[in-house]
N, C-alpha and C positions, 0 to 999 in steps of 0.2 A: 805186123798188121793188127789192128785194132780189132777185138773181138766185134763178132755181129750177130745180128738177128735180123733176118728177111734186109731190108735195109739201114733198120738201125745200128749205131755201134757204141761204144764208149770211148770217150774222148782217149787222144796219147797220154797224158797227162793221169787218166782217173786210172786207164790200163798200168802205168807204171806207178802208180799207188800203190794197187793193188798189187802187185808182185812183188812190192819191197814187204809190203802187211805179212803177207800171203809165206812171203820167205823167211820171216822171222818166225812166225809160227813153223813151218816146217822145223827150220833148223831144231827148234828147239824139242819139236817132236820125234827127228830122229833121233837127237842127242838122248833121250828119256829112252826112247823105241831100243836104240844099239847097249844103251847101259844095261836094260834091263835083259836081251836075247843073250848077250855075253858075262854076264851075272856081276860085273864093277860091284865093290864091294860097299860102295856109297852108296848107291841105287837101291842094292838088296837091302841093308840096313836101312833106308828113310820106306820102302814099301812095306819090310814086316810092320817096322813102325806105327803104320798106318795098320794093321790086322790081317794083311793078306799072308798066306802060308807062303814061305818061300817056294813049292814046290808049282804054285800057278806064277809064279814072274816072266816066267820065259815068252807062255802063252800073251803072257797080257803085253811084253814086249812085241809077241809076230802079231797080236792083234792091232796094237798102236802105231808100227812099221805097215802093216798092209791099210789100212784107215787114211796114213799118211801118206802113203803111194796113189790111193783111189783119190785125194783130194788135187795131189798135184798135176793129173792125167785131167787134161779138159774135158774129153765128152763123161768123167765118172766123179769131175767135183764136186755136183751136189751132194750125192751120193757120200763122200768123204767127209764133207763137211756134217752131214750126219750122223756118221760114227765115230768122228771125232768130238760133234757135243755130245755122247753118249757117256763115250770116255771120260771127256774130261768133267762129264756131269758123275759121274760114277767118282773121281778124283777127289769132288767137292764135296759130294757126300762122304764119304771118306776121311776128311780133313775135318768135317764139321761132327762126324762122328767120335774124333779121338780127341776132341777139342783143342786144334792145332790154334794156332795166331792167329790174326785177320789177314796178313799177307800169304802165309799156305794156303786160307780158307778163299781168297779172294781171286787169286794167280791162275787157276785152271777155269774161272770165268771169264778172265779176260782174258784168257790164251782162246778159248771159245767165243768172243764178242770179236776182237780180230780175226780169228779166221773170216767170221761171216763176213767183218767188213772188210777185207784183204775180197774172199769171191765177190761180192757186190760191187768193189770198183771195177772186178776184171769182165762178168760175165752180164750183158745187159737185159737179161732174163729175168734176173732178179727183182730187176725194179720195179717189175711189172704185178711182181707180188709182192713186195715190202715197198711201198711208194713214198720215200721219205721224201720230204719237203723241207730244204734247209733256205 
């Protein structure tokens, strides 16, 4: 069923856009979210990397795992999508701090520009506050 709003909804087509967007970005946030709760030893080494003590990674995994739960639950996706640009703005900063590449420094933006547009195909509430015009 096509999301709605009073009678409006978004097309099948922009709905299932939006969920392929939407599930790529997850996936790839629990992938980060589970390495980091269960301490993979890649994950710990590319986060000190970046400057964080290893002793806050676990947190920053239950933060990035609960972030990514609230985004995937419809009526707490904006909500989601919010803490998850928070994150992955915190990422970026991060990246641009320890002067990583343009691709490290670039990656948690556009994991962050796809969420939002992964929720804008799915939820037509959105449009009514970002009104783009293609």
């Amino acid at each position: 069923m096509p999301s709605t709003l009073g009678s409006a909804s978004v097309s099948k087509g922009s709905l299932w856009a939006g969920r392929i967007i939407s599930g790529v970005v997850v996936l790839f946030m629990i992938f980060d979210g589970v390495g980091k709760v269960i301490k993979l030893p890649p994950v710990i080494m590319a986060t000190v990397r970046l400057g964080f003590p290893e002793s806050t990674i676990v947190g920053m995994g239950a933060a990035l795992l609960t972030s990514t739960a609230l985004y995937v639950i419809p009526p707490t996706s904006v909500l989601g999508a919010i803490l998850l640009t928070g994150y992955l703005g915190g990422a970026t900063a991060a990246n641009v701090r320890v002067g990583s590449g343009p691709f490290n420094t670039c990656f948690p933006i556009i994991l962050g520009v796809l969420a939002w547009l992964g929720l804008y195909f799915r939820d037509i509430r959105l449009h009514a506050l970002i009104p783009l015009r293609i």
